[in-house]
N, C-alpha and C positions, 0 to 999 in steps of 0.2 A: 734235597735242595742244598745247593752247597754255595755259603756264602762267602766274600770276601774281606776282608779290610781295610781302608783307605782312611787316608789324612785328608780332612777336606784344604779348601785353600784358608778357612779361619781355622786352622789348627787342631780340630775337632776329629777325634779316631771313630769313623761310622761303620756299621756293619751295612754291607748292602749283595741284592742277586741281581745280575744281569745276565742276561738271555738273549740267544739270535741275533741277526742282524737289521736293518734297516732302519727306518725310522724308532726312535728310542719312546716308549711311552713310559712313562714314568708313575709307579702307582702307589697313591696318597693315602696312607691308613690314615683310619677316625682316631679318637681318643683314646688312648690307650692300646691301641691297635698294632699289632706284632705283622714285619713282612713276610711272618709263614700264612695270615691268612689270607694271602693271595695266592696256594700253593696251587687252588683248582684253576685259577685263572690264568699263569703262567706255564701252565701244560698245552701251548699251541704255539703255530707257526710264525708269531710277533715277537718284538723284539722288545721285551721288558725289562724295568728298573724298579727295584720296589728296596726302598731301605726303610730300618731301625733309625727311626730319628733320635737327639741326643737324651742320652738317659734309659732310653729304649732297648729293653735285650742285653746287647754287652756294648752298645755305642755308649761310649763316654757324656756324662752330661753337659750341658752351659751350667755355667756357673753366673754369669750376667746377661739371663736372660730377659729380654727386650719385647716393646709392639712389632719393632721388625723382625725378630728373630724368626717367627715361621715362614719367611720367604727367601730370608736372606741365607736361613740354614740351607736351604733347598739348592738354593744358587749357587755358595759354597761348593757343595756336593756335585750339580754337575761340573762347575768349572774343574774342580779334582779329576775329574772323568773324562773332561776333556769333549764334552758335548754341548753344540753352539746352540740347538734348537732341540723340542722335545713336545712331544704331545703329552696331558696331562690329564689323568683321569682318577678324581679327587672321590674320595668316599669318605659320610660324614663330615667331621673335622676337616678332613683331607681334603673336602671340595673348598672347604673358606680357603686353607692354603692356595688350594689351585689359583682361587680368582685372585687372590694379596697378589701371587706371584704373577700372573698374566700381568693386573695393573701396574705392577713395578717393574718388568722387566718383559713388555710386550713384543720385543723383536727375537725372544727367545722360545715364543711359545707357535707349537704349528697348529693347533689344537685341543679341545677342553672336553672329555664326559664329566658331567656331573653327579655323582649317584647320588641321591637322595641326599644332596649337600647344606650342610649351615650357611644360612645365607647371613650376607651382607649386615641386614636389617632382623637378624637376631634377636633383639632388643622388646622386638612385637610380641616373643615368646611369653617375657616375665611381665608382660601383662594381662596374661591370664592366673585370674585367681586359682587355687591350685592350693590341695589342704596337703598336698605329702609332700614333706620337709625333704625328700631325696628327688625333688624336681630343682631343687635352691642349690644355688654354683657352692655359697658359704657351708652346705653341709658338706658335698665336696671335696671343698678345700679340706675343712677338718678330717676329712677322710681320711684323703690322702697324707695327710700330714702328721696323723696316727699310723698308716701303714709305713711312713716312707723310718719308721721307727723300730720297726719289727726287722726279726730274721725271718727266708724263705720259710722253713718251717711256721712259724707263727702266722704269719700270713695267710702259710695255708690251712693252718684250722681256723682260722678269723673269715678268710674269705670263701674258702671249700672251693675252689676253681674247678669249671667244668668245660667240658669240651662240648662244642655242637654237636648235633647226631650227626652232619655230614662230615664232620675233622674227624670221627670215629673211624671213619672207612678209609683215610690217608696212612699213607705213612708211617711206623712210629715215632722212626724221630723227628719226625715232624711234628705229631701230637706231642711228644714228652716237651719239642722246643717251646710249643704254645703255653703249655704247664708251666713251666719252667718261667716265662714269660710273665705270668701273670702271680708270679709270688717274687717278683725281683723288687726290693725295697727301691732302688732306684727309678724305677718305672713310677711308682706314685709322687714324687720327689718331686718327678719332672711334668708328668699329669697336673700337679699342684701349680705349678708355675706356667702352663699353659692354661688354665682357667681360672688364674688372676688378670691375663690380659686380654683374653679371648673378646672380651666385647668390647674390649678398647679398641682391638685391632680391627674389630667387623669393622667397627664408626670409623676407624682411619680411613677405609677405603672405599666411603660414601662420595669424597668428591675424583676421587680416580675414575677414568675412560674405561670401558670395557675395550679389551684389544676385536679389531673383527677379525675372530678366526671361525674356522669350524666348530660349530656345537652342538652338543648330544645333550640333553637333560634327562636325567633318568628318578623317577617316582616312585616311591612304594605303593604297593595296592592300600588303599586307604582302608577298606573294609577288612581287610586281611589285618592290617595293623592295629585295628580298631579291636576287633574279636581276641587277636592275641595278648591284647592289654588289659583285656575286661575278662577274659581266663584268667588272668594271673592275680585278676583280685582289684585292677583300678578302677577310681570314681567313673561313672559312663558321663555324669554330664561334665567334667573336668575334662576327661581324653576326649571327648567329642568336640569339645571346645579346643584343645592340646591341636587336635587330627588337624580341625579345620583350618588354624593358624596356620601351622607346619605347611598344607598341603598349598594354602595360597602364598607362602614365600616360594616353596619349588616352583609354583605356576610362574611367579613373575623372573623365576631365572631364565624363562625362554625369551622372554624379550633382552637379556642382556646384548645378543647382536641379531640383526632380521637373518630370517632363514634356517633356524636353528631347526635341532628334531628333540622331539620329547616323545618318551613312551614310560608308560605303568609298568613297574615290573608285578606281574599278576603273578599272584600267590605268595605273594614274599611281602614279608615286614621290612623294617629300615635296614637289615642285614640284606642287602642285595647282594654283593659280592657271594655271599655264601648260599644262597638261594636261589640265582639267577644269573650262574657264570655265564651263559650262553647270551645272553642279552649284552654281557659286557661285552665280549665278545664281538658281538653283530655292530656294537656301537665303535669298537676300537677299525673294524672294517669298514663302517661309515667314514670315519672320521680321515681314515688314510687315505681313501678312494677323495673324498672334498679337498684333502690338502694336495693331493696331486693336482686336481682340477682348478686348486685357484689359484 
């Protein structure tokens, strides 16, 4: 995967891949999220943009970073590009982006997947009682804010970084870039500064319109999600309680415009993209075939 470098139009040096022609989809990593793990999803005949947001990889960081900055960074970066309209398929973190940027800058969006996205109304999370302190933003923050202190090496005996079984079978430089990725003191820097405002910025966009464009809502398998958390050692009635919150904010993302599609991605936890290329896929087909038609 070979990326580029671009100045966006706020000044900001981004690393980003773009791919093919046609309609531009643009794809939104979660938290902490690197745009090599889109490597399985950018292996087809669509025309993708998947960038290193700032601080991300080797993209330079904000330094005054903002509630608007994750939309406005985004905007930034197509106008660099020179792309008037774009479809927008936000995973985790990446989907709250998606909807900031649809409601702030609606005559640029041709359409929205949502994977298994942070909604809006967030907020309904931290009212579930919850005894592990690495469910809390403030442990977090502290995290980050110890990592963003460390060199690569420390880091990576502090965090032991691992790769998924399926990034196993990519690549290597691909694999070494995700490494590499995840012991960059900058990345937690900027992680830190995105989960100071994250729930500021969900509530900013409680009284914004939803644009009506085409919509995909895309959900984890709940049971799947459930089992993989309760292997790994979590409270069942805490994740049970976690699942059920989580899975009724993705349900109300289908009402964001009439007519939308939602589907489970069966067999897969909250990592759909890595679990569930094909579904993305199927949705990024959906979603081109409705924007031609409307």
């Amino acid at each position: 995967m070979n990326t580029s470098l671009i100045t966006t139009s706020s000044g900001v040096k981004e690393y980003y891949y773009k791919s093919g022609k046609g309609k531009t989809i643009v794809l939104l990593s979660g938290m902490g999220g690197s745009l090599y793990e889109w490597n399985e999803i950018i292996d087809s005949e669509f025309s993708f943009l998947a960038y290193n947001r700032a601080g991300y990889g080797n993209s330079e960081p904000i330094c005054d970073y903002t509630v608007a900055t994750p939309h406005e960074e985004l905007h930034s970066l197509l106008q660099a590009l020179h792309i008037e309209e774009a479809v927008l398929a936000g995973f985790s973190y990446g989907g709250l982006i998606a909807q900031g940027f649809a409601m702030n800058y609606p005559e640029k969006v041709a359409g929205i997947i949502l994977i298994d996205s942070t909604s809006t109304h967030m907020h309904r999370l931290d009212e579930v009682d919850l005894s592990d302190e690495t469910f809390n933003d403030d442990y977090w923050i502290r995290m980050c804010s110890n990592l963003s202190t460390l060199t690569p090496a420390e880091i990576r005996r502090e965090r032991k970084p691992q790769l998924h079984p399926n990034q196993k079978e990519w690549n290597v430089d691909v694999q070494q870039a995700l490494l590499d990725h995840d012991t960059n003191p900058l990345l937690y820097a900027s992680v830190g500064k995105e989960l100071k405002v994250w729930g500021e910025y969900a509530k900013s966009l409680h009284h914004l319109p939803f644009p009506k464009v085409p919509l995909v809502v895309l959900a984890r398998d709940q049971k799947h999600s459930l089992r993989e958390q309760l292997d790994a050692g979590a409270n069942q009635q805490e994740t049970e309680e976690l699942e059920k919150v989580w899975n009724e904010l993705i349900q109300d993302q289908r009402d964001l415009v009439p007519d939308s599609h939602f589907y489970v991605a069966e067999g897969s936890g909250h990592h759909i993209p890595l679990n569930r290329p094909d579904l993305i896929h199927h949705s990024c087909e959906m979603i081109l075939q409705h924007y031609r038609a409307f």
